[in-house]
Residue, then its C-alpha position, 0 to 999 in steps of 0.5 A: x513278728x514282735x515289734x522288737x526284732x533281734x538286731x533292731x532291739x539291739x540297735x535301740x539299745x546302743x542308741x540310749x547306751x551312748x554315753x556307756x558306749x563312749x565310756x567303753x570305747x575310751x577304756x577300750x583305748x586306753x587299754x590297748x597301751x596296758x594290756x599285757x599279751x599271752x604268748x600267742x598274741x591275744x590280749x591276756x585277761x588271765x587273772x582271778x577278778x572276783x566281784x565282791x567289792x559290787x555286791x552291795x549295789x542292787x541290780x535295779x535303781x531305787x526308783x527314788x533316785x530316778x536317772x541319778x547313776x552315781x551317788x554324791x560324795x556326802x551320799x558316798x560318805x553315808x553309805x560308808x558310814x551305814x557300812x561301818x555299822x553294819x560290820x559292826x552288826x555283823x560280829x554277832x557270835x550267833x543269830x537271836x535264838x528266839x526269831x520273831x512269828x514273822x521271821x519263822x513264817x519268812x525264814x528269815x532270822x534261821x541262817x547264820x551270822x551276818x559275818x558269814x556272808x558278805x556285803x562288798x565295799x560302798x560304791x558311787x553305782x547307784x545300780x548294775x543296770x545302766x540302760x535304760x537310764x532310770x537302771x530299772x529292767x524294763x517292763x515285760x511283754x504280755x506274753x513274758x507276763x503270762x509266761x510268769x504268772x504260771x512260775x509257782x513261788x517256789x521257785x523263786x528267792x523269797x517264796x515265803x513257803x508259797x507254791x508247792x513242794x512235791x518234788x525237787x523239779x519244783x524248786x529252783x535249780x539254784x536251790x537243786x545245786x545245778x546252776x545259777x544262769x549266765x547272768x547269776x552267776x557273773x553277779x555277785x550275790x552273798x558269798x562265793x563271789x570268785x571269777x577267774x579267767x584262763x586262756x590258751x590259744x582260741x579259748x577262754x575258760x570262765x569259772x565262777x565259784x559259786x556253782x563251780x561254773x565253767x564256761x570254755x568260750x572258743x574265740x577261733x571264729x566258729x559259730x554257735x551251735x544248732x539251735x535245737x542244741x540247749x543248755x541253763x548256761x547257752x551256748x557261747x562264742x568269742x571274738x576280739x575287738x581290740x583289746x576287749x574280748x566279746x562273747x556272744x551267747x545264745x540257745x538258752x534252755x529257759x529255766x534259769x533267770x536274772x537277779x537273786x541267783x537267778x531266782x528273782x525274774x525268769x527269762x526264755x529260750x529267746x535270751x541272747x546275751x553279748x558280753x564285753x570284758x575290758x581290761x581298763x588297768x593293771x587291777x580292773x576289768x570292766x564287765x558289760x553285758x547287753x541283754x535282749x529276750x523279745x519274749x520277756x521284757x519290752x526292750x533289751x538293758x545292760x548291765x555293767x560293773x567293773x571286776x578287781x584283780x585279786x591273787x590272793x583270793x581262794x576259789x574254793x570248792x562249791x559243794x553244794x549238792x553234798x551239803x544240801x540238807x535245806x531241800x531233803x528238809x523242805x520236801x521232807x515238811x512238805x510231806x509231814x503237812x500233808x499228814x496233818x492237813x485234815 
């Protein structure tokens, strides 16, 4: 057995979250007086909680800023400023019709205007990753360093044309339209970034909108399902404590990973996840959730981010698969450079 079994991993984990979990248990108080209840009695978390405003935090610390989990006020106020200049940047009408050779061998510089996309609002968090405390995932095992190495670059975000291309199976299933993983899809990347919660008696339904995920969570105290039982998004269960709603995740199939859409570090069958969703105020979910695979990373981390009430927000459909030119062209070049390789 690993050094690291499940429930001690989890426990040393809760150990070095001390001061988070104080943090928790206060708005986890504090919300018992400002949660409204459904009509069944459950605290009511319904409400579209879009995760725009964290999508300039980076889901790893720099590691210049070492144990610094919140910035400064001069530090906040420059990170506004580079923010103002970027909106600016961001009102080109077109991207340079003429990229540099290192563009065109990257692919960057070929998408569209910078204010296509979105670069959220500036943030004290110096990272989503609050545990360990330097915000830094933890390093892998050996057996989830192998388990990478043998990943072709293809299937990650930025594969600079590396890897190979024979068929859509060697791409991400992010860039297939299937999925972006349970972690991706609760952490904001580019656009799209609309979560929204439902609730009816024993179930919470969580739809995501990039991907058009959803997920019907039960909360009527059943358990997971068999373990030969596998799926990209695992499969997830429900409980109250409080007025904080927990749900347990596990059966994960593998294929999917944290980061970049989940495309940037690929976890295995062995995640489990535990996520807490805290209604803190009227406008604010905190979002936390505490991640554990023995066969990939050392120890387990946590990340954790809060969510702003938006109804005016439009979750928009996610066609993605109908519009998805970009992998017909990738295998289609491949084949062409196959016909001109001597």
């Amino acid at each position: 057995m690993h050094k690291y079994a499940s429930a001690p991993r989890f426990a040393a984990g809760r150990v070095a979250l001390v001061l988070t979990s104080c943090l928790v248990t206060a708005l986890t108080a504090q919300s018992r007086s400002v949660v409204p209840r459904t009509a069944w009695g459950d605290p009511d978390l319904q409400g579209v909680w879009p995760g725009t405003g964290m999508m300039g935090v980076p889901l790893e610390r720099p590691a210049t800023l070492g144990d610094k989990s919140q910035l400064t006020d001069e530090e906040l106020a420059a990170r506004a400023a580079q923010a103002r200049r970027q909106a600016a940047q961001d009102e080109e009408e077109f991207v340079a019709t003429r990229p540099t050779a290192e563009a065109v061998l990257t692919g960057a510089g070929t998408g569209p205007p910078g204010h296509w996309g979105e670069r959220g609002t500036p943030q004290r968090q110096t990272s989503l990753v609050v545990d360990p405390p330097n915000g830094r995932i933890p390093p892998m095992t050996p057996e989830g360093q192998k388990r990478t190495a043998a990943i072709p670059a293809s299937r990650y975000y930025d594969n600079s044309g590396g890897g190979w291309f024979n068929g859509p199976e060697d791409l991400s299933v992010y860039d297939r339209c299937i999925t972006r993983g349970l972690i991706g899809s609760m952490v904001a990347v580019g656009y799209n970034a609309g979560n929204q919660i439902v609730q009816g008696p024993g179930w919470v339904a969580l739809r995501n909108e990039m991907i058009h995920e959803a997920r019907m969570i039960p909360t009527d105290g059943r358990r997971h399902v068999s373990p030969a039982i596998r799926s990209y998004m695992g499969d997830s269960v429900g409980r109250w404590d409080g007025a904080t709603l927990v749900v347990d995740t596990t059966n994960f199939n593998g294929t999917t990973g944290i980061g970049a859409n989940g495309r940037a570090t690929y976890h295995s069958d062995a995640l489990h996840v535990v996520e807490r969703f805290t209604r803190v105020d009227a406008n604010t979910i905190q979002y936390e959730a505490a991640i554990d695979d023995p066969k990939t990373w050392t120890r387990p981390f946590t990340i954790a981010f809060p969510l702003k009430r938006d109804m005016s927000y439009g979750m928009f459909e996610y066609a993605c698969h109908e519009g998805n030119y970009g992998l017909r062209n990738i295998l289609s070049a491949a084949r062409a450079a196959e016909r001109h390789t001597p």
